[in-house]
N, C-alpha and C positions, 0 to 999 in steps of 0.2 A: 654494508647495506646492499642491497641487492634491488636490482630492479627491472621488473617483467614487463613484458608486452606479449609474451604468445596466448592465441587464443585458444580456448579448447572448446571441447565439445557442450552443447548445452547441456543446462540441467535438466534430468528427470522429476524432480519435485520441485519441495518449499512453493514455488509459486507459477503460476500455470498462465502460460504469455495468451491472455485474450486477445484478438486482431479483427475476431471479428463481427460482425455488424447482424443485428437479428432481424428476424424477414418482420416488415411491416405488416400491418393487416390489408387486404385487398380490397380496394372500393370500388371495385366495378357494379356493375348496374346498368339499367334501363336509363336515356339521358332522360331528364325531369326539363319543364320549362321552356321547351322549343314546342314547333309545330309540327315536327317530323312524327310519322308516324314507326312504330316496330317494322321492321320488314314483315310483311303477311299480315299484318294487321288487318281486321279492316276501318275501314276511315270514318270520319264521325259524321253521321247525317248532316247533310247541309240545312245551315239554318241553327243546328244544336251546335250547341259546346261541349267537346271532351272534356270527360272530369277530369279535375285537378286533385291532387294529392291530399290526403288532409293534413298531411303533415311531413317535413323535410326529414328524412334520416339523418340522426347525431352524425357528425365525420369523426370518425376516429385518432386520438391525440397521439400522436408519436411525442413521446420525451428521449431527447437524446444527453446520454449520462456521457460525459467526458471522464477517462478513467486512464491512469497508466499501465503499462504492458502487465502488470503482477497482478491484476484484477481477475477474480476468479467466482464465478458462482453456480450452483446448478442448473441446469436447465428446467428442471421440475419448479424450482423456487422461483425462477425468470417465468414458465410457464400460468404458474398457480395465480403470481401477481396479477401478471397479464389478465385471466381471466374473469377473475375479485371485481379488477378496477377499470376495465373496457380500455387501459392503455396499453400499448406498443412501447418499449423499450429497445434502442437503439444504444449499441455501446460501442463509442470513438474511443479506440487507443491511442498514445498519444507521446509514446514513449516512457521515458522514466519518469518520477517525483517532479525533476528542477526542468527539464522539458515540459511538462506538461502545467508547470505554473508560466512558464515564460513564454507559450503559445497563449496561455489564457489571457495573459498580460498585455500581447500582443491584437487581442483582436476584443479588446475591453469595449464593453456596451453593445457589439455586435458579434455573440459569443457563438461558438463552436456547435454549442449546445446548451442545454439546460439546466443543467446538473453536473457538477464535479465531483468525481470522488478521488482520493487518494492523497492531498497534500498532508503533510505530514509538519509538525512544530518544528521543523527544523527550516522548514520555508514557509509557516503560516503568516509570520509578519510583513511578507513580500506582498503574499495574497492580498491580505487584511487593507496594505497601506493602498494597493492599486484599489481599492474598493472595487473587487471583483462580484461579490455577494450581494445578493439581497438578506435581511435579518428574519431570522424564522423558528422560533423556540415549538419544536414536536412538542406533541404528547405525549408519545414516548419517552421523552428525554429524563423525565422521574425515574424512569428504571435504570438510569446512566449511573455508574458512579460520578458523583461531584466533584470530585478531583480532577477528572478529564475531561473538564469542561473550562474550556480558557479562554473565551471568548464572552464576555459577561453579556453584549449586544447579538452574541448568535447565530451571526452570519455564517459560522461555520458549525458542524453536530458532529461531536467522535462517534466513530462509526467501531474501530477494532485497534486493539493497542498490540505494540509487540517490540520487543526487547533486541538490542543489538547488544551480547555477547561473548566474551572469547569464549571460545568451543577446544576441546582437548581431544587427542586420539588416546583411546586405555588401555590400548593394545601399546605402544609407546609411555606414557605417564601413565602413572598410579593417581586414584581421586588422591591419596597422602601425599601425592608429590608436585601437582601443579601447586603455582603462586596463588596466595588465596587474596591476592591485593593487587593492583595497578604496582604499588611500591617495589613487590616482591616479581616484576616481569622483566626487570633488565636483564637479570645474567643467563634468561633463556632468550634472550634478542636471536641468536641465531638458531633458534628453530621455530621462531615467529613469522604467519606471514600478516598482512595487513594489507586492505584496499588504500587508495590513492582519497585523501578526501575532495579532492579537487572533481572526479571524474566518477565517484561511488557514494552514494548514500551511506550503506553500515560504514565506510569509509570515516563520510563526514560527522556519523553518531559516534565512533569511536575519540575521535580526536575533539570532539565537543566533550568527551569523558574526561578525558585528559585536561583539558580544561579544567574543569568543573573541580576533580581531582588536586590541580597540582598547583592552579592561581595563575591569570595573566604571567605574572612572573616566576614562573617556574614549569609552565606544560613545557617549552621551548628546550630546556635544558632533560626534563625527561626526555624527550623524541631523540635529542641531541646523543645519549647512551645509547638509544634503540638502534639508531643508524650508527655509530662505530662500534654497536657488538653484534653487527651483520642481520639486523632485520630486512625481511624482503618486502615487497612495495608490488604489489599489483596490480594494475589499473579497475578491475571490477571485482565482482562479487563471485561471478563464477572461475574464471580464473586462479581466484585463490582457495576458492572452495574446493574445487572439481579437480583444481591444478594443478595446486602444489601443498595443500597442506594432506597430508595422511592418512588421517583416517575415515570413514564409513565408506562411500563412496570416491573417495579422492583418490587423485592418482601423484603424488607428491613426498616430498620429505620429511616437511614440517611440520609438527606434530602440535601446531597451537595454528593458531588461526582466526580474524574476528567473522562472524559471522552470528547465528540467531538464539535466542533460549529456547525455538522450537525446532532447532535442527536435531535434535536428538530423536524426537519422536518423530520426524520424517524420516531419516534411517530408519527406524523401525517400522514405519508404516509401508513403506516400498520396498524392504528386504523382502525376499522371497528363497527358503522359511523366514519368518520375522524371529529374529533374536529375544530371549526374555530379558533381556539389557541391551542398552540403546550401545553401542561400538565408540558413542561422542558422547562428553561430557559439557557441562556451562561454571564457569567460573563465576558464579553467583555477583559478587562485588563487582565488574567490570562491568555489571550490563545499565546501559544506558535505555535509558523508556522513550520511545517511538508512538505517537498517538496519530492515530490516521482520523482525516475530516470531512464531510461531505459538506456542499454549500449550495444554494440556488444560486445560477448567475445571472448578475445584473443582464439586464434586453429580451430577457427570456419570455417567449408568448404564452406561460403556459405554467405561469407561478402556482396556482392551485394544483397543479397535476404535478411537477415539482416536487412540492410540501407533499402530495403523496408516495413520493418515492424516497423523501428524506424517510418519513413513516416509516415504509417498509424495509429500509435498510437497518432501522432500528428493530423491527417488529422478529419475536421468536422463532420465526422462521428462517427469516436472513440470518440471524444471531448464529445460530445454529451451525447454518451452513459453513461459514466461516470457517471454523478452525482447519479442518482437513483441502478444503479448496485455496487457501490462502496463506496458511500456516501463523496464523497471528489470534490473537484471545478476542473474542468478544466484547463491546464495552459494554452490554448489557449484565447486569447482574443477576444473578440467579440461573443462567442457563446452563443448561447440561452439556459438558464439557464428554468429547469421545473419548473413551477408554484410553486410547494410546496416548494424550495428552496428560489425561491422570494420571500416567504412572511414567512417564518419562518426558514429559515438559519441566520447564523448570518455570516460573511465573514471580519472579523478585522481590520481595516486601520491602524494600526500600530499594530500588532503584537510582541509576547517578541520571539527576535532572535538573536543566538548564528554563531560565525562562526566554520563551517564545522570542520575548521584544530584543534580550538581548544576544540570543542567536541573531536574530535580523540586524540589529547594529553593527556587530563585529564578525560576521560568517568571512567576509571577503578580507581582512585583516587577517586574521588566524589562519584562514586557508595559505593564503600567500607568505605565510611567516614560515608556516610548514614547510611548504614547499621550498624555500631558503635554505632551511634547515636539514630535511632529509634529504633532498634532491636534490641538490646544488654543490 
């Protein structure tokens, strides 16, 4: 087993690090209400009264969405909103997934902002038990597939799902020759790399596969192979991507690697020529299903406006947007999916799936058994 710490260069795709904050709308103006007059004005016959207004100008709502670094959407679609619904959108990054639940957690009833998006069933039940949420079923939410709705009270709305699976270099393995199972991936341990689940998301989806896969009593003894037939170990996502595994982009040896079922069509979409085959392939069976959630957060001044932004994050437009700013599918059904993803995404029909409650019961157990086990 092997294990990294160098960092490399960021990534050019998959997901597009938002940082920053959108310009409010400007409420300047004439003051209303005093007795001062405009400079140049002139002043009101003594004796009369200045008119008064007949009516206050709306102020304009800023909703501020709390979001992790991989939040990505257009400016026209951020724009278009804006315009529709007379709100200002405000987007706090907030670092990763488990950072940005445990800032939320931190500043509970007195939040950050308004609106969250990005926690994922791998930390919903963190969410869920801090009762960070207010409950709010869209009307949108009919166009959801039901499946990815695990929240029966609502508090939280799938927004875009996406799959953590092993990815293969083809220029290296033949599709006839990678393991077409979890079972059949030990005796390629050393040319596997893998994230740290302690410190990585796909990291933590992978080894919840394992799980799922091989039974409390039994993920520990598979890991246990992977690290004495030289699996590598590196702390994040780009690291192992970018780092050390092989192929599209990568600059490395290993020619397996966990990483996305949309990373194939991101090589192709950022090649330049694009390739008419993706360079990476997805090991169908290994991939673990990832649901992302938006939620109102409890203390929010601005619950209706809110509820319009869960809307729109559901509505055809955001739908849309998604796949190429984010690289993750839609929960929306029916939407038109870009070219590149139809022909070189991979999107699982049975996927390996955990339930929510009991990620939350045992994430910190498994984690720390792992880490015994390969790193120790």
């Amino acid at each position: 087993m092997h294990l990294l710490h160098t960092p490399v260069r960021s990534p050019k795709r998959l997901v597009a690090v938002v940082a920053m904050t959108l310009l409010a709308t400007a409420c300047g103006g004439e003051p209303t209400g005093t007795d001062a007059s405009p400079s140049g004005s002139t002043p009101a016959p003594t004796g009369t009264t200045a008119a008064e207004p007949t009516a206050t100008p709306t102020e304009a709502v800023t909703v501020t969405v709390v979001t992790h670094d991989s939040f990505n959407i257009s400016e026209e679609v951020i724009d278009a909103f804006e315009a529709e619904s007379g709100i200002t959108l405000e987007l706090l990054a907030s670092g990763d997934a488990g950072s940005m639940v445990n800032q939320a957690i931190l500043t509970a009833g007195n939040p950050q902002g308004d609106v969250l998006f990005g926690v994922d069933n791998t930390f919903l039940s963190r969410a869920l038990d801090a009762e960070l949420f207010l409950p709010y079923e869209s009307p949108e939410l009919g166009a959801v597939d039901p499946e990815l709705v695990l929240d029966d009270e609502h508090r939280v709305t799938p927004i875009d799902v996406g799959d953590v699976c092993l990815n293969y270099d083809r220029e290296v393995l033949a599709d006839d020759e990678v393991p077409t199972s979890l079972e059949e991936l030990v005796p390629f341990a050393d040319q596997l790399v893998v994230e740290n689940p302690a410190t990585s998301s796909p990291g933590l989806a992978f080894l919840l596969a394992t799980v799922e896969t091989f039974g409390e009593d039994g993920y520990l003894d598979f890991w246990q192979q992977l690290a004495d037939g030289g699996v590598t170990v590196a702390d994040g996502w780009e690291d192992a991507y970018y780092g050390q595994f092989s192929g599209g982009a990568g600059e490395g040896d290993n020619p397996l690697v966990v990483s996305y079922a949309s990373s194939p069509p991101a090589e192709v979409y950022f090649a330049d020529p694009r390739p008419d085959e993706a360079p990476t392939g997805v090991i169908e069976a290994s991939c673990f299903r990832q649901i992302e959630f938006a939620g109102i957060l409890q203390g929010t001044e601005y619950e209706a406006e809110a509820q319009q932004v869960i809307d729109w994050m559901l509505s055809p437009s955001f739908q849309e947007d998604i796949p190429l700013n984010m690289f993750v599918f839609p929960a929306r059904t029916g939407v038109t999916l870009p070219d590149v993803f139809v022909e070189h995404a991979t999107l699982p029909s049975d996927p390996i799936e955990l339930d929510f409650r009991q990620i939350g019961e045992h994430r910190e157990e498994w984690v720390e058994a792992w880490t015994s086990t390969v790193l120790r």
